[in-house]
TORBA-590889 format. One record per residue (C-alpha): x, y, z; residue number from 1. Coordinates in steps of 0.02 Angstrom, whole numbers. Layout:
<lumnus>
<lumnu <X, Y, Z>, NUM>
...
</lumnus>
This chain:
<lumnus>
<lumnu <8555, 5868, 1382>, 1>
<lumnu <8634, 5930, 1229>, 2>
<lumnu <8661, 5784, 1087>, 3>
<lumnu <8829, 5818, 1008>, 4>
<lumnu <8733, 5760, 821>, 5>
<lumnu <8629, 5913, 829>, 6>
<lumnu <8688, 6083, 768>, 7>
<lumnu <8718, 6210, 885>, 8>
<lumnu <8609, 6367, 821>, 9>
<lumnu <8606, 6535, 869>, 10>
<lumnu <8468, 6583, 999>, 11>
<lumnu <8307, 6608, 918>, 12>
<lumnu <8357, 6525, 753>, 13>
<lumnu <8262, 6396, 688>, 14>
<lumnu <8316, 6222, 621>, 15>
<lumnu <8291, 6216, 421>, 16>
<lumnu <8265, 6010, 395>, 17>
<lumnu <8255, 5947, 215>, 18>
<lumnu <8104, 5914, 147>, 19>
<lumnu <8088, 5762, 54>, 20>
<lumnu <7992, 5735, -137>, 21>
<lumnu <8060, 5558, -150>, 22>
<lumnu <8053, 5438, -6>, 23>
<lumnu <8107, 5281, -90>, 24>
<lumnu <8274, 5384, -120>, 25>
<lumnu <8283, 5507, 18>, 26>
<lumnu <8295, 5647, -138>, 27>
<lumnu <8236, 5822, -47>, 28>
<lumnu <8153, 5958, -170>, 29>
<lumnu <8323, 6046, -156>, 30>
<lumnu <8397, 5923, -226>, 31>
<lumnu <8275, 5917, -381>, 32>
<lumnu <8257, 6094, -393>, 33>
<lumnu <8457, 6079, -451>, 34>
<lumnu <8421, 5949, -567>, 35>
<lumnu <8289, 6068, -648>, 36>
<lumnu <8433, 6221, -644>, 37>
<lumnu <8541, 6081, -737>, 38>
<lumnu <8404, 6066, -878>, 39>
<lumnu <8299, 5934, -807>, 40>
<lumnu <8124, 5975, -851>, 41>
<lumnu <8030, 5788, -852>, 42>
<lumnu <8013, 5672, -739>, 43>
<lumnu <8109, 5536, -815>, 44>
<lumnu <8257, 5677, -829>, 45>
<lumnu <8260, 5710, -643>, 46>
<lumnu <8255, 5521, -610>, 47>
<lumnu <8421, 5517, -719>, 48>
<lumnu <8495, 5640, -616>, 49>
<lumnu <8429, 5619, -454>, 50>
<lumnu <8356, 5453, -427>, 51>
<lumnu <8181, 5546, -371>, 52>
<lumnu <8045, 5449, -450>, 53>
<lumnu <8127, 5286, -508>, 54>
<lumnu <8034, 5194, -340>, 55>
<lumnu <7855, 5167, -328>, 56>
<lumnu <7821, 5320, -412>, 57>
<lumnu <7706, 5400, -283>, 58>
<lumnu <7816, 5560, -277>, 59>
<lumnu <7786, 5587, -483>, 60>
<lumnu <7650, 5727, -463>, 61>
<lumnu <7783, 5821, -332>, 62>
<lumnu <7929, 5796, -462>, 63>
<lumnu <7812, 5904, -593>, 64>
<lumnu <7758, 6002, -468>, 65>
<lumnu <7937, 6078, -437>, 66>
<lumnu <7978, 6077, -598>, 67>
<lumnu <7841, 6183, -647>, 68>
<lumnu <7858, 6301, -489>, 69>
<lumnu <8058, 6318, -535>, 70>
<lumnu <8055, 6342, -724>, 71>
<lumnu <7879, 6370, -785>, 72>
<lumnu <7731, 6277, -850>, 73>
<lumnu <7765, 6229, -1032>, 74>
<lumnu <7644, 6347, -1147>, 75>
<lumnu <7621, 6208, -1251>, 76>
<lumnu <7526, 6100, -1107>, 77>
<lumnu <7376, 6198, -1127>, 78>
<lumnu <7353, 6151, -1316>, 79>
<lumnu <7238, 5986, -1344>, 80>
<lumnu <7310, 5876, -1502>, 81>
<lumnu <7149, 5833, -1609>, 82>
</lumnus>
């Protein structure tokens, strides 16, 4: 039986399903990957934007994660402030 909510794909291509860095908001990485193409590059910025990390906060270490994967980590991270 055939449910008329799923797509109809051609034969032998797969299903691409979100996957999901924020729970608490249903936010996918997709989503913040855009925020970080808009400029976002914290945490608190992609929460502005996207809602991703304004729950529990459990998702934080994915948020930097992508934002590091889509723009670079920040040379200046490595540098220890005496």
């Amino acid at each position: 039986m055939v449910s008329l909510t799923s797509p109809i794909l051609p034969i032998g291509a797969e299903e691409v399903r979100p996957v999901f860095a924020c729970i608490c908001h249903a936010v996918t990485e997709d989503q913040i990957g855009s925020a970080v193409d808009s400029g976002a590059d914290t945490i608190d910025e992609v929460g502005c934007l996207t809602g991703a990390g304004t729950g529990c906060g459990t998702c934080h270490d994915r948020i930097e994660e992508l934002i590091e994967l889509r723009c670079g980590a920040c040379p200046l991270a490595a540098l220890q402030v005496a």
